[in-house]
N, C-alpha and C positions, 0 to 999 in steps of 0.2 A: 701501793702494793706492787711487788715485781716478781714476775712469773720464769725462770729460767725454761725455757724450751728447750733447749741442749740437752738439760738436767735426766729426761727419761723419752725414749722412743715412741712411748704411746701417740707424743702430739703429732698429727699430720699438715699438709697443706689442705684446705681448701675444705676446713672440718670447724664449727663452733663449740665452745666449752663453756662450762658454767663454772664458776667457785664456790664451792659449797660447806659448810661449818660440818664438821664432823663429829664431835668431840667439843663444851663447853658450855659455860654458863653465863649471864650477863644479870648481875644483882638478885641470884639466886634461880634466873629463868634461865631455862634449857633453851638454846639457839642451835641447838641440830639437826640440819637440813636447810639453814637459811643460805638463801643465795645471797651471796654480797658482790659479785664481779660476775662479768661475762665476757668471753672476747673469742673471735676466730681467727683463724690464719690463713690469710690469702683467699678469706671465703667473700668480700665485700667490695670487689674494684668493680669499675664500671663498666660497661662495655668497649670494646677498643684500646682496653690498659693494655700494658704487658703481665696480666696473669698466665701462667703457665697453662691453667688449667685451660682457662680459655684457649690459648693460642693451640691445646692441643687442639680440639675440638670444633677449631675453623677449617675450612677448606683453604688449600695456596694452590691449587690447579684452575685459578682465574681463567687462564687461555684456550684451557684445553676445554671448558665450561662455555666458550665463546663469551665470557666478559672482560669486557673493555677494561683498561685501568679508572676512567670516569665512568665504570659502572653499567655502561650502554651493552645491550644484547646484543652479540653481531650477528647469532644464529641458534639454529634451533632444530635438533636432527633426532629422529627414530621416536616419533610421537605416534601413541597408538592409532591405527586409524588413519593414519596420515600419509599421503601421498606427496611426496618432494615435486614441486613443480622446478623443470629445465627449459632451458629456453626464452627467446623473446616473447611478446603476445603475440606476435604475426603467425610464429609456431603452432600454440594455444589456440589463437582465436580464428584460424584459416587468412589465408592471403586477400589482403582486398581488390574486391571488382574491377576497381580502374587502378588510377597511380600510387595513392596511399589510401588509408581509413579516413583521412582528414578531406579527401575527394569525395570519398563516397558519401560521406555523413553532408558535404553541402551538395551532391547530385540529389539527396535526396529529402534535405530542405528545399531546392528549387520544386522536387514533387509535388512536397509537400502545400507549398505556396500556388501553384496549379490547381491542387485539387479545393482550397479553401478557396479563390478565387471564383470557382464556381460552383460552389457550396453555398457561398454568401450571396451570390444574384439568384438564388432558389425563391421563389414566392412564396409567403406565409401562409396565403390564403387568396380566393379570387378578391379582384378589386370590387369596394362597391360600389353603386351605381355607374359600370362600366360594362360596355357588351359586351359577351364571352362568345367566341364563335366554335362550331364544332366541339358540345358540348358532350360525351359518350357517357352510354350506361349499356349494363346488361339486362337483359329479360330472360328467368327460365319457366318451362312450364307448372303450373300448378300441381301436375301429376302427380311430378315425382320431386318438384322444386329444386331439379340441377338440368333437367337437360334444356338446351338453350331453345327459347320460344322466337319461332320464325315468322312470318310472312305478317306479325300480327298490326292491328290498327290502334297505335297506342294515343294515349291521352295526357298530358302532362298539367299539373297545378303546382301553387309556390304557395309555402306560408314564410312571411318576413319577418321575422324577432318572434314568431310566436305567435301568429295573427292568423285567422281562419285559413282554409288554402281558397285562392281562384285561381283561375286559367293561366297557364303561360305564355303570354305576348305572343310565341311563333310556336304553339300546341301544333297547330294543323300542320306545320311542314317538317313534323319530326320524319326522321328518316330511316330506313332500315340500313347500315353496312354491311352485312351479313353474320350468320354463326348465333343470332341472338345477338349480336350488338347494336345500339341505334346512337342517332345523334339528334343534336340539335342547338339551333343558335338563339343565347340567353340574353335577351334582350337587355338595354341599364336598369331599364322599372324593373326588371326581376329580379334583377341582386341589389335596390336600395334598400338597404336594410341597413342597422345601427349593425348590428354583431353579425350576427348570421342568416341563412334561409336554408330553409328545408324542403326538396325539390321529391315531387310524386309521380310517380309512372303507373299508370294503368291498363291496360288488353284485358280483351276476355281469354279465359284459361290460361291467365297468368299469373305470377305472385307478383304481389304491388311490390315498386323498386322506391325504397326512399333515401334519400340522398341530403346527408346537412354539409351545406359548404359554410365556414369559419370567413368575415367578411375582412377583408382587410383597406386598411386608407391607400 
C-alpha cells in the first residue's frame, strides 16, 4: 500500500493516521471501518534526531543558562530566597587571630592538648588503702539544715563496702576550719575497702553529713 502525502493538505508533520475501509465487502461481509494501516509523520524519532518538531522545542541559549558545552553548571543566579555570596571566606568568615586560619586552628589544638593533659591526670576516685590527708566536709545546723554549724564537737564513723559503721582511725582530731567547714586526716584502714566507703559526721544540733567516696586502685 502507498499513501501519496503531497496528494491533499490534510496530512501534517508530527500527527498519526489510521487507514480505514470505507466502503466494501469481503465474501459477502461488510469490512467498514476496518483499520488495515497506520503510519505518522515525523511523529516517532528519538530523542536528539533532527526532528523539527523537536528542535523547535529545545532550548539553544546553553550559555546564557550557564551550561557548559559538557553539560557542567557553571552558575546559578536569582534563586528565591537566595542570597549571592562575594568574596573570599576571610571576608565571610572575619580575619583570623594570628597569621592565617591554619594558625589558629593549630594555636588552638596546642589548647586543646593542654587542657586534656590535665583532664586525664584527674583522679577517678580516692585511692584505696591509701591515707588521704586534710579530708573537708560541711556541717549545717539542724534548725533550719542550711545555716553552717560552728564551734561544734563532731564524731566521725566509716562503713567499707557496706559494712556496719565504726569509728574513724583519727575521729578525735577532726578539726574545725571555719564557716561550718571541718577536716580531717583518713587514715589507709579507712578507705580499704573493695569499691567504696561511706564516711559519717555527727554533732549535736546538727544534720548528719554522709559522704560515699568511689575507691580507686
Amino acid at each position: 500500500m502507498k499513501i501519496d502525502l503531497s496528494a491533499d493538505a490534510f496530512y501534517a508533520v508530527g500527527e498519526d493516521y489510521q487507514v480505514v475501509i470505507t466502503t466494501g465487502t469481503v465474501d459477502g461481509t461488510s469490512v467498514v471501518g476496518y483499520v488495515v494501516a497506520e503510519f505518522s509523520i515525523e511523529n516517532r524519532f528519538e530523542r536528539g534526531t533532527d526532528s523539527a518538531l523537536l528542535a523547535a522545542n529545545v532550548p539553544t541559549n546553553f550559555s546564557a543558562l550557564g551550561i557548559e558545552s559538557d553539560g557542567d553548571i557553571t552558575k546559578v543566579n536569582a534563586l528565591d530566597g537566595h542570597t549571592a555570596q562575594t568574596g573570599d571566606s576571610y571576608a565571610r568568615l572575619g580575619a583570623p587571630a594570628g597569621a592565617s586560619v591554619s594558625a589558629d586552628v593549630a594555636a588552638v589544638k596546642v589548647d586543646t592538648a593542654a587542657v586534656k593533659l590535665k583532664t586525664d591526670n584527674l583522679p577517678e576516685g580516692i585511692k584505696k588503702n591509701t591515707a588521704y590527708t586534710s579530708f573537708m566536709f560541711m556541717l549545717v545546723l539542724s534548725s533550719d539544715h542550711v545555716s553552717p554549724s560552728t564551734s561544734a564537737s563532731v564524731t566521725g564513723s566509716v562503713s567499707i563496702d557496706g559494712a556496719a559503721f565504726t569509728g574513724l582511725t583519727n575521729s578525735a582530731s577532726i578539726a574545725e576550719v571555719g564557716s561550718g567547714l571541718y577536716q580531717i586526716d583518713l587514715a589507709a584502714a579507712d578507705l580499704n575497702g573493695v569499691n567504696f566507703v561511706t564516711l559519717r559526721f555527727i554533732a549535736a544540733s546538727t544534720d548528719d553529713r554522709l559522704i560515699t567516696l568511689k575507691l580507686v586502685n
